[in-house]
C-alpha positions in Angstrom: 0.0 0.0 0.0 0.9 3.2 -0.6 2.1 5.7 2.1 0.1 8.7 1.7 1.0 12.6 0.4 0.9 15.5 2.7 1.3 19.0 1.0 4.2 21.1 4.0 2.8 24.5 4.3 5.1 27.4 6.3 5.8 30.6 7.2 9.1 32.5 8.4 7.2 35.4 10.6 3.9 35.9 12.4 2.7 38.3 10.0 3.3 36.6 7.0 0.9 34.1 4.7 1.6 30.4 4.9 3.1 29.4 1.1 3.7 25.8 -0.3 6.8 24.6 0.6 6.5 20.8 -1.0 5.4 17.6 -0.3 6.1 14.2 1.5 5.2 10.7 1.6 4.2 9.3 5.4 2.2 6.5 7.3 0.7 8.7 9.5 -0.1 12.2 10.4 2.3 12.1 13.1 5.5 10.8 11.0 4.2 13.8 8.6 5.0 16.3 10.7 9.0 14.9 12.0 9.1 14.5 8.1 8.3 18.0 7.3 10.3 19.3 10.7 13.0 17.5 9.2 13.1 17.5 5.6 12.7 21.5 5.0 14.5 22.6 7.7 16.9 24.9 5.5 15.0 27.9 6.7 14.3 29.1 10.2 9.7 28.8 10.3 8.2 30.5 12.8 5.1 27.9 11.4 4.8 24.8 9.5 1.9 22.5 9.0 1.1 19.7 7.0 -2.4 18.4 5.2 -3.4 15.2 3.5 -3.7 16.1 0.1 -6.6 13.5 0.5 -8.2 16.6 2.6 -8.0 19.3 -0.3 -10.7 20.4 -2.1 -10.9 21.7 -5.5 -12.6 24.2 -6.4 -12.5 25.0 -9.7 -12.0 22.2 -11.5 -13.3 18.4 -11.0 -11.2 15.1 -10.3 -9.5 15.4 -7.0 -6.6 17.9 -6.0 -4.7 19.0 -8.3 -6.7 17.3 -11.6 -4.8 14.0 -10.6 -8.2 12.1 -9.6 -10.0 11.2 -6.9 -7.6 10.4 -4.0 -4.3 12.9 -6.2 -1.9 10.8 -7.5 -0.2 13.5 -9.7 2.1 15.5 -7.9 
């Protein structure tokens, strides 16, 4: 089975939007977020959180996030 994808959002101040900052692979929600502590660590985030990209919701078009079908397969 595979291990599903969680889209890393951050942000370096308080003040400041979160932005896309990639995209992992883990078991569970838990391992998602030591994954995303430690994979993009190059900067110093004042935030970081991750999402299933099972969770996201399109809005404007149809087929899942990101047009990859239902569940998003395309990265």
């Amino acid at each position: 089975m595979d291990e599903p994808v969680y889209e890393v959002f951050a942000r370096k101040s308080r003040g400041e939007p979160l932005r896309h900052v990639g995209y992992l692979n883990a078991p569970d929600p838990e391992l998602a977020r030591v994954y995303a502590w430690k994979t993009y660590d190059e900067e110093k985030w004042f935030e970081m959180c991750v999402v299933p990209r099972s969770a996201i919701i399109a809005v404007n078009r149809g087929g899942g996030p990101f047009g990859g079908g239902e569940g998003g397969s395309g990265r």
